[in-house]
C-alpha positions in Angstrom: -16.3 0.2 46.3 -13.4 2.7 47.5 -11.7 4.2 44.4 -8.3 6.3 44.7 -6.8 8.7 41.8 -3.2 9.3 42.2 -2.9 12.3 40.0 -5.1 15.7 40.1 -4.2 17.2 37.2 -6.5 17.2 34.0 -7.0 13.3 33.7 -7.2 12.7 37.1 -9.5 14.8 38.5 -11.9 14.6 35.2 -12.0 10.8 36.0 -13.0 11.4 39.1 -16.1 13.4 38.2 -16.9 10.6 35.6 -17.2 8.2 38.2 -19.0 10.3 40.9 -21.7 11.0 37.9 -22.0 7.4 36.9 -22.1 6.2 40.3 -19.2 3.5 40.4 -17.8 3.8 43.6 -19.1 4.7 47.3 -15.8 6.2 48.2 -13.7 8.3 46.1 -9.9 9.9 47.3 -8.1 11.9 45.5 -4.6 12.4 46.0 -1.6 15.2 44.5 1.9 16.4 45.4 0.0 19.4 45.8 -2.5 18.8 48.8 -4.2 21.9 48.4 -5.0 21.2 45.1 -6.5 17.6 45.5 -8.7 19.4 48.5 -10.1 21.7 46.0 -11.0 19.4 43.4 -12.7 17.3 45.9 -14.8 20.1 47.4 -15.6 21.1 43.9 -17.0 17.8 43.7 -18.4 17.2 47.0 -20.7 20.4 46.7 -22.5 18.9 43.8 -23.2 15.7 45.5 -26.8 16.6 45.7 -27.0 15.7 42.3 -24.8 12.7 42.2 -25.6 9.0 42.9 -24.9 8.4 46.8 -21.0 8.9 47.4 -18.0 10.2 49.3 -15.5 12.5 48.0 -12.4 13.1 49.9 -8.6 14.0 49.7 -5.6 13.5 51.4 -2.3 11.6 51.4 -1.4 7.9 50.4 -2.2 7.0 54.2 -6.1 7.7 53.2 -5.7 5.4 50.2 -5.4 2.5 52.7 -8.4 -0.6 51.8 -8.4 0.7 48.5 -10.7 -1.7 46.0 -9.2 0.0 42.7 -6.0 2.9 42.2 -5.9 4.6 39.3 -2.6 6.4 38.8 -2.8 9.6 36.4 0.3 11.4 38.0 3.1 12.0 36.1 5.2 14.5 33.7 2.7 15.2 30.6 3.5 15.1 26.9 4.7 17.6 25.8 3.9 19.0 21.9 6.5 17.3 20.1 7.9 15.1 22.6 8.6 11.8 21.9 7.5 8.7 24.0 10.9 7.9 25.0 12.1 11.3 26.7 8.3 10.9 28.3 9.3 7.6 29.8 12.7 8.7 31.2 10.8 11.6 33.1 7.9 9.3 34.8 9.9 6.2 35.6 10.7 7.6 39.0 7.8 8.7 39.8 5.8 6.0 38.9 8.3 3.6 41.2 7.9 6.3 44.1 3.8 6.1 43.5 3.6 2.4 43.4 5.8 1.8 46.6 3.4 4.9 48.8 0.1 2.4 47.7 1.5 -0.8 48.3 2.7 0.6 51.1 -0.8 0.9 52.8 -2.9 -1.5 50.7 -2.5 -5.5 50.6 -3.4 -6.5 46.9 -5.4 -3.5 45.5 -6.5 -3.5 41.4 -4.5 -1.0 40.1 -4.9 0.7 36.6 -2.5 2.8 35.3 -2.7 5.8 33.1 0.6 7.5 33.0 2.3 7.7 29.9 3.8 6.2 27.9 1.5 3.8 29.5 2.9 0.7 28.3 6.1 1.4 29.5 5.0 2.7 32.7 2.6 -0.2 33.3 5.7 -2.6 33.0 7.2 -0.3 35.5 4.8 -0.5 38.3 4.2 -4.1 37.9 7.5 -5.1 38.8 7.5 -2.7 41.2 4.7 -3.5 42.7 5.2 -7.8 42.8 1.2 -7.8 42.2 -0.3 -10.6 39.3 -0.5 -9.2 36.1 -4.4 -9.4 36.5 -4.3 -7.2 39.6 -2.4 -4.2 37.8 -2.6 -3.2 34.1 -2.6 -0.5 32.3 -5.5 1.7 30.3 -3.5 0.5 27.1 -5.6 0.3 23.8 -8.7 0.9 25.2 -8.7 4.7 24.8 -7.9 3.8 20.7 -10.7 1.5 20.8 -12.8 4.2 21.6 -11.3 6.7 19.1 -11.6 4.4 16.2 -15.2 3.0 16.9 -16.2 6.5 17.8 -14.9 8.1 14.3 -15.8 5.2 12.6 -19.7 5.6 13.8 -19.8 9.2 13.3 -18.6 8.6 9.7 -21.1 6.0 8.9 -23.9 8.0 10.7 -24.8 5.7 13.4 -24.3 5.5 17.1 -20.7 4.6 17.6 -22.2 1.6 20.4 -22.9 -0.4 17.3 -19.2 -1.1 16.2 -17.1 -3.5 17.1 -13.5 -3.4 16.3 -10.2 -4.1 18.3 -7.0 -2.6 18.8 -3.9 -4.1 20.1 0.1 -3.6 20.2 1.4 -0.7 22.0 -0.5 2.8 22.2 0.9 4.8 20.2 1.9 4.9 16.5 2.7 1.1 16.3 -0.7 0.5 17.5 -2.3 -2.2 15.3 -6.1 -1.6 14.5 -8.1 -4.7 13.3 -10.1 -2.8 10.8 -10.6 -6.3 9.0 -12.4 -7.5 12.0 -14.7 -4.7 12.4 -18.5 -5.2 12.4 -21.3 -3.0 12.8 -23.8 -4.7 14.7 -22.6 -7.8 13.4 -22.2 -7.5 10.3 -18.9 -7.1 8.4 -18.0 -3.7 8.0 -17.4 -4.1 4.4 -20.7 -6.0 3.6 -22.7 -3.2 5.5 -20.9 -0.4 3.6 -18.1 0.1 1.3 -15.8 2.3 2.5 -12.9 3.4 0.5 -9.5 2.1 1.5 -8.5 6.3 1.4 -11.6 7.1 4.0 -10.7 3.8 6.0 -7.1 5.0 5.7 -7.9 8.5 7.0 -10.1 7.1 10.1 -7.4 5.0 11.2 -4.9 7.8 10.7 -6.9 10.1 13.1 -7.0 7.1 15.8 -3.2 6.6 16.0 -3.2 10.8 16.4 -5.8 11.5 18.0 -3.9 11.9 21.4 -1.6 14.4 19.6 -4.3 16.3 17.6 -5.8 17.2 20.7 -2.3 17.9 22.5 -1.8 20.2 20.2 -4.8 22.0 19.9 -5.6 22.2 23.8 -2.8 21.3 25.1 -3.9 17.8 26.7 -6.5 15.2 26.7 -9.1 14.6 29.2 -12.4 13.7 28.3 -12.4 11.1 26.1 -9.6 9.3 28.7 -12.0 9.7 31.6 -14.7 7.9 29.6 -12.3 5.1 28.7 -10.9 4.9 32.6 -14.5 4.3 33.7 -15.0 1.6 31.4 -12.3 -0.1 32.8 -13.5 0.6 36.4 -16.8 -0.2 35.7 -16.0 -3.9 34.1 -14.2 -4.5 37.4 -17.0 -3.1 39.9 -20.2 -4.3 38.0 -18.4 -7.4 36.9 -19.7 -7.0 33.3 -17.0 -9.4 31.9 -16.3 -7.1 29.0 -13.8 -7.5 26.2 -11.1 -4.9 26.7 -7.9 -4.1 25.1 -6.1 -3.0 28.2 -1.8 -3.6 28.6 -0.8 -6.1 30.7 2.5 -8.1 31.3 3.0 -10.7 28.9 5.2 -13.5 30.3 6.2 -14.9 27.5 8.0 -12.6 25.9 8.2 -10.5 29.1 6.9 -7.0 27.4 3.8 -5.5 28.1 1.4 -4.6 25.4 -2.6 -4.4 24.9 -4.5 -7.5 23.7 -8.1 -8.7 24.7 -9.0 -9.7 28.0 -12.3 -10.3 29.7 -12.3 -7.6 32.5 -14.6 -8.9 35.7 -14.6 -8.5 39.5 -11.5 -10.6 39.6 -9.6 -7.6 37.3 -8.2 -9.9 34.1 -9.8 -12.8 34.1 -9.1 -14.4 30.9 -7.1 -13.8 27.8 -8.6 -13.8 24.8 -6.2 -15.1 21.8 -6.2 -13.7 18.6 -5.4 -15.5 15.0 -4.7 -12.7 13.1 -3.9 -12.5 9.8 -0.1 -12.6 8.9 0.3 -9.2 7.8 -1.3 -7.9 11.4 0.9 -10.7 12.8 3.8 -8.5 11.2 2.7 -5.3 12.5 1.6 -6.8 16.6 5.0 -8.0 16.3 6.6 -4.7 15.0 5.0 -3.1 17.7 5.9 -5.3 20.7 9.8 -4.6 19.3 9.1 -1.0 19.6 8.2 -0.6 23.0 11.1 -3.6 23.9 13.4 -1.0 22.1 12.0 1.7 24.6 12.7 -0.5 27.7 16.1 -1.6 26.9 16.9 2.4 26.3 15.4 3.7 29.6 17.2 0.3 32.0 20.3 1.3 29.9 
């Protein structure tokens, strides 16, 4: 599998070592406005590869992206402390358009998963842009807070974070909608495995919705924990696990795009998974999809 990163900054090129240590693609290509840069990342890798599961690692412009089995676009203006989503979007909606024109310029009907904040937004972007299906290009979306919240939760509770299972949809960001009512830990109800108080719960879910900008502030960006979420993504789609993955993708029917649960295989989304929530999460997924309709309307006016 040949996997291309548009992007070499922090996400980007710590994505691509995730995926060169867990082995899930044969060809990797990195790619930056600054060439010199993407070379030098992919050295940096390439001189470990002694120690890596068999794979090429290479860097170049969007002409060596061409055949591309997956793209995962990074690039973009970061998030600044303080910033709000909106003045984010206005600053990458160019760039994302410019990005997904040089890729579909050289490959046919790649998977292509975006990463670029606010991704949402720039997920709705590049799909248009690109005329792909909506199962071919998507966005990380709430997969990264899936991550945070079951990762939090587990460490509270003392156990490896594998054995929860929660779901967040809506938009990523602070509209997100976390289903901590149809959380289980290893099957069994949250609530009949250990009562939590509604303050603790309260602070967990807290820390989820600001995770991204607890880190920002402290370090300046996040990295890691995005990388690990990206390779989920890219490993449901290479090893065809057919997982159950909160990722954004463009809803037709109200023409917005927002994270719910799909089944992520070989063929990218494969199925939809519908949700009856309960009506106050009904309230709040709908509160959410408003938000981020509010932020498209502002950035085409």
């Amino acid at each position: 599998m040949k996997v291309s990163i548009i992007g070499c900054g922090r996400v980007g090129t710590t994505t691509a070592y995730a995926i060169a240590l867990q082995g899930l693609a044969k060809e990797l290509v990195l790619v930056d406005v600054d060439g010199e840069k993407a070379k030098g990342e992919a050295l940096d890798i390439v001189h470990g590869t002694g120690q890596l599961p068999n794979i090429s690692v290479s860097s170049g412009g969007y002409q060596k992206t061409a055949d591309s089995d997956i793209v995962i676009v990074t690039a973009g203006i970061p998030r600044k402390p303080g910033e709000n989503r909106l003045d984010l979007a206005k600053k990458n909606v160019q760039v994302v358009k410019d990005i997904i024109d040089k890729v579909m310029s050289v490959n046919s009907e790649p998977y292509i998963i975006m990463v670029s904040n606010p991704v949402d937004i720039m997920t709705q972007i590049a799909f248009k842009q690109s005329k792909l299906p909506y199962q071919k290009i998507f966005g990380l979306g709430n997969v990264l807070d899936l991550l945070r919240f079951e990762s939090l939760l587990g460490n509270y509770l003392g156990i490896h974070p594998a054995n929860v299972s929660s779901m967040v949809i809506g938009e990523h960001g602070d509209s997100m909608v976390i289903l901590d009512d149809n959380t289980y830990i290893s099957g069994v109800p949250l609530n009949r495995y250990k009562v939590i108080s509604q303050q603790t719960l309260a602070k967990i879910k807290e820390d989820t919705v600001k995770g991204g900008a607890q880190v920002i502030e402290r370090k300046g960006g996040t990295f890691y924990s995005v990388s690990l979420a990206i390779c989920k993504v890219v490993e449901a789609i290479n090893k065809n696990t057919k997982e159950i993955l909160p990722v954004c993708y463009y809803h037709h029917n109200n023409e917005t795009t927002y994270s719910e649960p799909v089944i992520v295989g070989k063929n990218g989304i494969e199925h939809e998974v519908k949700l009856d929530l309960c009506p106050s999460k009904q309230v709040k997924l709908q509160n959410s999809i408003s938000i981020i309709k509010s932020m498209l309307n502002d950035i085409e006016a």
